[in-house]
Gaussian input, Z-matrix of N, CA and C with variables (Angstrom, degrees):
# hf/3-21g

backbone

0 1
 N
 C     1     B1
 C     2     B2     1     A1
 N     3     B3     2     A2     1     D1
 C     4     B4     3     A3     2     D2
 C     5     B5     4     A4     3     D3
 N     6     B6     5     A5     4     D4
 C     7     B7     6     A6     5     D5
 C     8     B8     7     A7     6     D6
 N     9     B9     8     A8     7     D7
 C    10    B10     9     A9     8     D8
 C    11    B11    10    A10     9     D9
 N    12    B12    11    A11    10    D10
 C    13    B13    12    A12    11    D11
 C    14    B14    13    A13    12    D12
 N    15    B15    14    A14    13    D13
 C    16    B16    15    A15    14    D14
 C    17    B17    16    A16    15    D15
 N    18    B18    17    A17    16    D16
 C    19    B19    18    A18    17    D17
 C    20    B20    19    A19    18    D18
 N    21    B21    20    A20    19    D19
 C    22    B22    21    A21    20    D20
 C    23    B23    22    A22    21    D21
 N    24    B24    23    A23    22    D22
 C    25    B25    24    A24    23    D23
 C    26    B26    25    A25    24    D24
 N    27    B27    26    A26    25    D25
 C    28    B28    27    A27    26    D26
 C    29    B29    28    A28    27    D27
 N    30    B30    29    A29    28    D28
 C    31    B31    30    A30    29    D29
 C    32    B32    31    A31    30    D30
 N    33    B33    32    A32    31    D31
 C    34    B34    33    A33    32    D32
 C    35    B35    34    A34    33    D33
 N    36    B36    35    A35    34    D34
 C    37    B37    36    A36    35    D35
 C    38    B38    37    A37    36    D36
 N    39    B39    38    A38    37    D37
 C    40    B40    39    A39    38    D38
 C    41    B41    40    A40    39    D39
 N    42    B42    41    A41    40    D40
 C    43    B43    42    A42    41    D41
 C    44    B44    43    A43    42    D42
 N    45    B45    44    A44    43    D43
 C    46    B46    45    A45    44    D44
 C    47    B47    46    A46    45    D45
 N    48    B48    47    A47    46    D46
 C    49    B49    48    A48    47    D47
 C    50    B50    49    A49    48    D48
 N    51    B51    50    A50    49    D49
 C    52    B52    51    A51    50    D50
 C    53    B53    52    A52    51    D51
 N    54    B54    53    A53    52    D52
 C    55    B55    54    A54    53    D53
 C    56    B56    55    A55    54    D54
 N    57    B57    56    A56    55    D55
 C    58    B58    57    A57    56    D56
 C    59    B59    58    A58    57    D57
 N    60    B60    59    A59    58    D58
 C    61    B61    60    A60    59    D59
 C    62    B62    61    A61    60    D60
 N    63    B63    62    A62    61    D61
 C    64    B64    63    A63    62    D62
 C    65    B65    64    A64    63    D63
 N    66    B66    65    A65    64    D64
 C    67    B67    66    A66    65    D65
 C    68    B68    67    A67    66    D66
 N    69    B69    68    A68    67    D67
 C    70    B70    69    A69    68    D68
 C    71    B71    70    A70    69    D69
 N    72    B72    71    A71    70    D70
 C    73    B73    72    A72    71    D71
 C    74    B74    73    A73    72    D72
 N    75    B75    74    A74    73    D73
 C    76    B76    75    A75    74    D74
 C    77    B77    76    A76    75    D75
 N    78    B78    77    A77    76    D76
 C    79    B79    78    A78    77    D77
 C    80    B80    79    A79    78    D78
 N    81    B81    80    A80    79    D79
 C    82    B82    81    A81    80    D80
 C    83    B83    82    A82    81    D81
 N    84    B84    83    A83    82    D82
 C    85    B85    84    A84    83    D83
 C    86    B86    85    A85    84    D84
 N    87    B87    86    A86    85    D85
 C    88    B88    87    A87    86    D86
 C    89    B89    88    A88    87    D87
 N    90    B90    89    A89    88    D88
 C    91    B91    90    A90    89    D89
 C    92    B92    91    A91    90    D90
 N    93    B93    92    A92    91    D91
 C    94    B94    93    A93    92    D92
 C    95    B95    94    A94    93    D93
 N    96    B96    95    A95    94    D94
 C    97    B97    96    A96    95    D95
 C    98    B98    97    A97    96    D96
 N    99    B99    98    A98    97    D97
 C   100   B100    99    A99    98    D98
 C   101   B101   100   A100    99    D99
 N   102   B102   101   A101   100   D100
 C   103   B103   102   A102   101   D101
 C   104   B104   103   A103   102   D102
 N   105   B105   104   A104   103   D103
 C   106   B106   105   A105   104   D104
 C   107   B107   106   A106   105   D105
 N   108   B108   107   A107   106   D106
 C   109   B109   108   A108   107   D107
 C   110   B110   109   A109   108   D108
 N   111   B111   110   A110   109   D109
 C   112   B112   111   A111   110   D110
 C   113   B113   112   A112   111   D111
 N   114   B114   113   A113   112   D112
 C   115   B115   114   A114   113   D113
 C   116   B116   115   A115   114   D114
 N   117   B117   116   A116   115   D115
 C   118   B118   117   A117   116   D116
 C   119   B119   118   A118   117   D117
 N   120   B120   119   A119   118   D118
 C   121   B121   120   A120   119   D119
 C   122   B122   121   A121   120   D120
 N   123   B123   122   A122   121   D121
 C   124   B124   123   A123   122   D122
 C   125   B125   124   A124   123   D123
 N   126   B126   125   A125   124   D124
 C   127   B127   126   A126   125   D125
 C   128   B128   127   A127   126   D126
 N   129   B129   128   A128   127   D127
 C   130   B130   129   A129   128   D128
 C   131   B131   130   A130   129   D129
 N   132   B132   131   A131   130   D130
 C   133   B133   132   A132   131   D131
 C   134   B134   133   A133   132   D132
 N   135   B135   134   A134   133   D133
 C   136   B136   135   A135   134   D134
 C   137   B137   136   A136   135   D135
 N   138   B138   137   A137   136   D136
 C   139   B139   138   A138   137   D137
 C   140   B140   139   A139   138   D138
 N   141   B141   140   A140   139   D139
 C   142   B142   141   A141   140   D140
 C   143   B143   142   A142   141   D141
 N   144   B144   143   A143   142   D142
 C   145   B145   144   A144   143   D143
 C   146   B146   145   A145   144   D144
 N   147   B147   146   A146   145   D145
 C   148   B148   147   A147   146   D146
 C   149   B149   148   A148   147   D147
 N   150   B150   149   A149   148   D148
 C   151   B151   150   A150   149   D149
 C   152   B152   151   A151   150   D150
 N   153   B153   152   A152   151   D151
 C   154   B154   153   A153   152   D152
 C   155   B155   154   A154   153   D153
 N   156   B156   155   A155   154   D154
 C   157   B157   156   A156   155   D155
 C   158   B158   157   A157   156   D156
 N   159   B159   158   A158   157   D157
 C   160   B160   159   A159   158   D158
 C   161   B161   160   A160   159   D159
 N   162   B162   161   A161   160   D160
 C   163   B163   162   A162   161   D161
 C   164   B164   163   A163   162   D162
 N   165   B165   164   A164   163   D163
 C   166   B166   165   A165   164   D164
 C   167   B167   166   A166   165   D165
 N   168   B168   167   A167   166   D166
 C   169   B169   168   A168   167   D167
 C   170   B170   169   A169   168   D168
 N   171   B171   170   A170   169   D169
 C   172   B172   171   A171   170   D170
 C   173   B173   172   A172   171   D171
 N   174   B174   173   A173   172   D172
 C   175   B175   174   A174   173   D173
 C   176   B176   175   A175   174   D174
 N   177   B177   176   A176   175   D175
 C   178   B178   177   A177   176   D176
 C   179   B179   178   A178   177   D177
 N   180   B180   179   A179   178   D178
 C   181   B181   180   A180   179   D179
 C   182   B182   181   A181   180   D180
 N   183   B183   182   A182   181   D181
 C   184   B184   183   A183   182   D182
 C   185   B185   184   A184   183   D183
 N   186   B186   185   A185   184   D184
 C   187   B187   186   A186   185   D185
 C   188   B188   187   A187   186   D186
 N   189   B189   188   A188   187   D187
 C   190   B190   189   A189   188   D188
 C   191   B191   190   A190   189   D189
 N   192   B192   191   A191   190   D190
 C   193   B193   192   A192   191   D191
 C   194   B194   193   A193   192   D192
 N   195   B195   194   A194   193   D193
 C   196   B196   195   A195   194   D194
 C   197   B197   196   A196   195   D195
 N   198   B198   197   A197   196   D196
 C   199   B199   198   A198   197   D197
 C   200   B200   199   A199   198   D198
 N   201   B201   200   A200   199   D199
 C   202   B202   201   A201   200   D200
 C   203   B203   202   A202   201   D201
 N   204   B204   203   A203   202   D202
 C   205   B205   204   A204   203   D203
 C   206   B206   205   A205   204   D204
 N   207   B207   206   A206   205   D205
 C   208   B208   207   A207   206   D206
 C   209   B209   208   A208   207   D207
 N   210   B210   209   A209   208   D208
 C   211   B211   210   A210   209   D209
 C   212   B212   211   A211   210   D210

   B1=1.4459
   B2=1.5225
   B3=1.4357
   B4=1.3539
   B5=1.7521
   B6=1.8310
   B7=1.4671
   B8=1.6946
   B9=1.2418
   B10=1.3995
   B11=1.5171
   B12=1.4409
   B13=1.5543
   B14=1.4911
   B15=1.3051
   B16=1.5108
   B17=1.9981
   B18=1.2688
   B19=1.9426
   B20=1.6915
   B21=1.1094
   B22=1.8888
   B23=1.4957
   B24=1.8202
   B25=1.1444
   B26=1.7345
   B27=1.0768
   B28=1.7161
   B29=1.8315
   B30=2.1798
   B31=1.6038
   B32=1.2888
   B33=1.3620
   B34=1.4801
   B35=1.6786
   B36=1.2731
   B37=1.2190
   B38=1.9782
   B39=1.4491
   B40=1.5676
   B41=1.0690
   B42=1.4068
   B43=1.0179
   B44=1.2420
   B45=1.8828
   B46=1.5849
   B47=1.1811
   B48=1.6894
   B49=1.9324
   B50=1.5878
   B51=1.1478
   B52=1.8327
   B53=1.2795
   B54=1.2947
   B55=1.1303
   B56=1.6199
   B57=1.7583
   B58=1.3956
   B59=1.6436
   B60=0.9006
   B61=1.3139
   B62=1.3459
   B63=1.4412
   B64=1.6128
   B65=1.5301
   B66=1.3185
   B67=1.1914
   B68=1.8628
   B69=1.2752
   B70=1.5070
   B71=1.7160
   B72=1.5300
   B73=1.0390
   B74=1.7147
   B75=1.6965
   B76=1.3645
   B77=1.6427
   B78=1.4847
   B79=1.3172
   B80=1.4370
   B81=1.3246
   B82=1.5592
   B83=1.3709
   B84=0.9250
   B85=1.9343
   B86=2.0468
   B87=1.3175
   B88=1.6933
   B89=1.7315
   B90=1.4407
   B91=1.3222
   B92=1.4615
   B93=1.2448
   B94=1.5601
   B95=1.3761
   B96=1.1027
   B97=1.4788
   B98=1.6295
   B99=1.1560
   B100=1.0676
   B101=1.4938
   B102=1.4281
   B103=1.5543
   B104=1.5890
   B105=1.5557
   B106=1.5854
   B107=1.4364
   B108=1.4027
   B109=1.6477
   B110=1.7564
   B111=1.3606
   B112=0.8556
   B113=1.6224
   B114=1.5852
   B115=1.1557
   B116=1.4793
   B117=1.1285
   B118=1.7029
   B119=1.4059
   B120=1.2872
   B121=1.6455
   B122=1.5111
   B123=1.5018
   B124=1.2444
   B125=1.1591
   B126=1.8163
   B127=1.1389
   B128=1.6050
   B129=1.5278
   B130=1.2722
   B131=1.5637
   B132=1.2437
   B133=2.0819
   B134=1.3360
   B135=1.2218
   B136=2.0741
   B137=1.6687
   B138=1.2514
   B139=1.2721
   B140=2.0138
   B141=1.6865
   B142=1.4942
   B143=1.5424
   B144=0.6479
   B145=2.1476
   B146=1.7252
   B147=1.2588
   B148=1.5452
   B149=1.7195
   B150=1.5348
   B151=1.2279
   B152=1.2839
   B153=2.2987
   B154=0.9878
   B155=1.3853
   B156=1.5392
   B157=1.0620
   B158=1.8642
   B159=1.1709
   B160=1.5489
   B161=1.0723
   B162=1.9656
   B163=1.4310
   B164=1.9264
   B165=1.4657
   B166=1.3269
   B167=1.2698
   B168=1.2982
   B169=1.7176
   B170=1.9489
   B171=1.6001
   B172=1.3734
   B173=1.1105
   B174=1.1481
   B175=1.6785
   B176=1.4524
   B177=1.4698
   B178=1.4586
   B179=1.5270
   B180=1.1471
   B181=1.8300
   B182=1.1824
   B183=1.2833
   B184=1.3145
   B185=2.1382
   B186=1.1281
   B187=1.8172
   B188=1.6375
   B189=1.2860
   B190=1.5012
   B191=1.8593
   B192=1.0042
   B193=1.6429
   B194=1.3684
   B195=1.4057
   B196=1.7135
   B197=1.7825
   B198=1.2047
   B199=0.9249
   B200=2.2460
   B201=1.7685
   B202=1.6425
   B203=1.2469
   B204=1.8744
   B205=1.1734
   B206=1.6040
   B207=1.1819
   B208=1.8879
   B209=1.7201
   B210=0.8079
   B211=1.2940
   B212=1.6671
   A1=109.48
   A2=121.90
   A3=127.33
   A4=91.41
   A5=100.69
   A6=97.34
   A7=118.37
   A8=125.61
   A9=119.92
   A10=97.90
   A11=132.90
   A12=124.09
   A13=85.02
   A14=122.09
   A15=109.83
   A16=93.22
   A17=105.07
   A18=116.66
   A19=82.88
   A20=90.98
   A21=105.87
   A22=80.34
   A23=89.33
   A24=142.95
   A25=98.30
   A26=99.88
   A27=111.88
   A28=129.53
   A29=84.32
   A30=88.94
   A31=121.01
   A32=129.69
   A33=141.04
   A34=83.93
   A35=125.14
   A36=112.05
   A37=94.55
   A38=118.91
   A39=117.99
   A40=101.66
   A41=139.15
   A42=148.89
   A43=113.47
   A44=103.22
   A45=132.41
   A46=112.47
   A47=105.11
   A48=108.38
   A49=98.20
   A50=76.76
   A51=101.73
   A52=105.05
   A53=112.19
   A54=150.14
   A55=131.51
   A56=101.88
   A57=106.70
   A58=111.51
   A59=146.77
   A60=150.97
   A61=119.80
   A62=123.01
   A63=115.55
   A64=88.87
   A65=109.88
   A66=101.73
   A67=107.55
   A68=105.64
   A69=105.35
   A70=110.71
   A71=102.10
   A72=104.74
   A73=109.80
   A74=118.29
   A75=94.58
   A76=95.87
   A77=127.39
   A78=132.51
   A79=101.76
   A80=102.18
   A81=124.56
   A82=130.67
   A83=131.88
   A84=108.15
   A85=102.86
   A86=92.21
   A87=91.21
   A88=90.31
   A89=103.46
   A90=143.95
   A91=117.28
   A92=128.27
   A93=141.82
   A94=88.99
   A95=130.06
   A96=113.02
   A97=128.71
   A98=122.38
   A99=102.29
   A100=113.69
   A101=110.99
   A102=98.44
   A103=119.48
   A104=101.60
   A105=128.95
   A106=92.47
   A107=93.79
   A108=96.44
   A109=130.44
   A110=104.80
   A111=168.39
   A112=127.89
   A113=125.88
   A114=112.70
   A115=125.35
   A116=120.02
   A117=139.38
   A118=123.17
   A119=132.17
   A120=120.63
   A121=106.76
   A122=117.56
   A123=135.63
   A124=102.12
   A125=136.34
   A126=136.30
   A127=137.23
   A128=109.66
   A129=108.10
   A130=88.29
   A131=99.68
   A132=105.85
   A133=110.10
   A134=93.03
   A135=95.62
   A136=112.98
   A137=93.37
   A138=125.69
   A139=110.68
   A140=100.03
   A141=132.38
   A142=100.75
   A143=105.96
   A144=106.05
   A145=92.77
   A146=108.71
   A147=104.76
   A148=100.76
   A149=98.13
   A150=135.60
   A151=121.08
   A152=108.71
   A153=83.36
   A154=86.67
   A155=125.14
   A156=157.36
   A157=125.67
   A158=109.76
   A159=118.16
   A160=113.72
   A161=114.61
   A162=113.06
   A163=108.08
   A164=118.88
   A165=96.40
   A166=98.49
   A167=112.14
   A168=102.84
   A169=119.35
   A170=101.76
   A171=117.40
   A172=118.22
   A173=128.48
   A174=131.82
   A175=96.77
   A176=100.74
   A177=100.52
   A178=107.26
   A179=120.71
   A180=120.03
   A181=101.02
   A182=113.49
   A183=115.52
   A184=102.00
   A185=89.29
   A186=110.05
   A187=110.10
   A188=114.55
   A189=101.31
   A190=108.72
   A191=106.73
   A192=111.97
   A193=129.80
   A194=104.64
   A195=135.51
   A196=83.67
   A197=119.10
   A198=147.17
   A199=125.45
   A200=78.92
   A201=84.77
   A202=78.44
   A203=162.36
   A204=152.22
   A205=105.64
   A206=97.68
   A207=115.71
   A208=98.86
   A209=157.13
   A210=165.55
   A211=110.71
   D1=131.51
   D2=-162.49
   D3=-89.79
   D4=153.61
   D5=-176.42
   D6=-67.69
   D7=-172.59
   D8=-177.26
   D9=-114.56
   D10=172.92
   D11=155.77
   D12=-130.18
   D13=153.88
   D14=155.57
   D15=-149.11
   D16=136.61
   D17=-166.29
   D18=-116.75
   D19=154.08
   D20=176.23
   D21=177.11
   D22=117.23
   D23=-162.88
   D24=-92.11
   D25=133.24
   D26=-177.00
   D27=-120.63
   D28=-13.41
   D29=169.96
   D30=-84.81
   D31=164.63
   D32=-139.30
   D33=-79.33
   D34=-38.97
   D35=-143.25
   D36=-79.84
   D37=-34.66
   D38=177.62
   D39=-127.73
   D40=68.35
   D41=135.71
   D42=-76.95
   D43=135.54
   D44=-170.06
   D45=82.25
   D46=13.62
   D47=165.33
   D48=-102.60
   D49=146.45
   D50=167.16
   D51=-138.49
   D52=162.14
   D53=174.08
   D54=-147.32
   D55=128.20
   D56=-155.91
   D57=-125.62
   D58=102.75
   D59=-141.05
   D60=-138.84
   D61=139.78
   D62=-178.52
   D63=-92.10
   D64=161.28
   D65=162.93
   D66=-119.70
   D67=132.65
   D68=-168.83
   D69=-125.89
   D70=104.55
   D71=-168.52
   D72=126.02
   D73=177.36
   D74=-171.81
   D75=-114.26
   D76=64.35
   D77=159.12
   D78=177.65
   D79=151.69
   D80=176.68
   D81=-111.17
   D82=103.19
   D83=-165.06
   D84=-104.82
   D85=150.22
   D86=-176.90
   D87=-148.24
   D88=139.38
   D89=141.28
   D90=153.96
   D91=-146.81
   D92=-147.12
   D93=-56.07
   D94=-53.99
   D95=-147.69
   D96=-63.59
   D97=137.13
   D98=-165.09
   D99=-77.52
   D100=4.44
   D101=174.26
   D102=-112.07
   D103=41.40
   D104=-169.62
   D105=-89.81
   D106=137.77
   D107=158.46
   D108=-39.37
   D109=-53.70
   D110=-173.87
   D111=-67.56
   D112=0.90
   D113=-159.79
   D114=-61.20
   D115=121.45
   D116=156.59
   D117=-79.83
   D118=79.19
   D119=-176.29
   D120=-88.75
   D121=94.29
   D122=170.74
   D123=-142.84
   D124=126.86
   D125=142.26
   D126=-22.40
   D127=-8.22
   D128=-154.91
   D129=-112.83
   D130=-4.40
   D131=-174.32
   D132=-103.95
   D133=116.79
   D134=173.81
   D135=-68.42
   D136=155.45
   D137=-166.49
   D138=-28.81
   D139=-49.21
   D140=161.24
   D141=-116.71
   D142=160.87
   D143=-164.35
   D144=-149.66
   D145=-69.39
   D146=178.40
   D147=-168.94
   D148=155.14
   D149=174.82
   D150=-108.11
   D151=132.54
   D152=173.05
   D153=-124.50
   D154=163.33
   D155=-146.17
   D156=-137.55
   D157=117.41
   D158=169.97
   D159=-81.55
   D160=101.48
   D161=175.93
   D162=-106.46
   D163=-132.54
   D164=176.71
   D165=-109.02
   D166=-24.21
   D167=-176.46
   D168=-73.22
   D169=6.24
   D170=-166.82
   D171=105.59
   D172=-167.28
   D173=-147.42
   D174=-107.63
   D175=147.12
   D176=-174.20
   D177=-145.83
   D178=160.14
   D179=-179.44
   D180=-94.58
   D181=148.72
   D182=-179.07
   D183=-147.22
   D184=92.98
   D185=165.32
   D186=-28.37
   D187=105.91
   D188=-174.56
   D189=-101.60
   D190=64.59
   D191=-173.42
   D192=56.31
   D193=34.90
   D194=-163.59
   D195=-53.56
   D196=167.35
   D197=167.66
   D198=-77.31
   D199=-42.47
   D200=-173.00
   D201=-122.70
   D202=23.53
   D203=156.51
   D204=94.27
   D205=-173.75
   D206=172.75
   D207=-119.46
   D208=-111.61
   D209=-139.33
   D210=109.39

């Protein structure tokens, strides 16, 4: 069974979006771009925003030089 991602968004501007995603493969990429895993259409999301990644200790996010961060 492939992992799941699911994002639910909490800033004012897309709040009550979610997003639910298999993830296939051992990384995920999310933001603007449209050739992101991942698309986010919010101004406040860089182009690549963050990655998450299958390492050995388990999957981990990884901040890809976002502009306003990952948290």
């Amino acid at each position: 069974m492939e992992p799941r991602l699911i994002v639910a968004a909490t800033d004012a501007t897309v709040a009550g979006s979610a997003w639910d995603r298999r993830v296939e493969g051992e990384e995920l990429i999310a933001g603007r771009d449209p050739g992101a895993d991942l698309v986010l259409e919010d101004l406040s999301v860089s182009l690549q925003h963050f990655r998450i990644a299958q390492e050995e200790t388990g999957w981990k996010l990884h901040d890809e030089d976002s502009r306003h961060g990952t948290p």
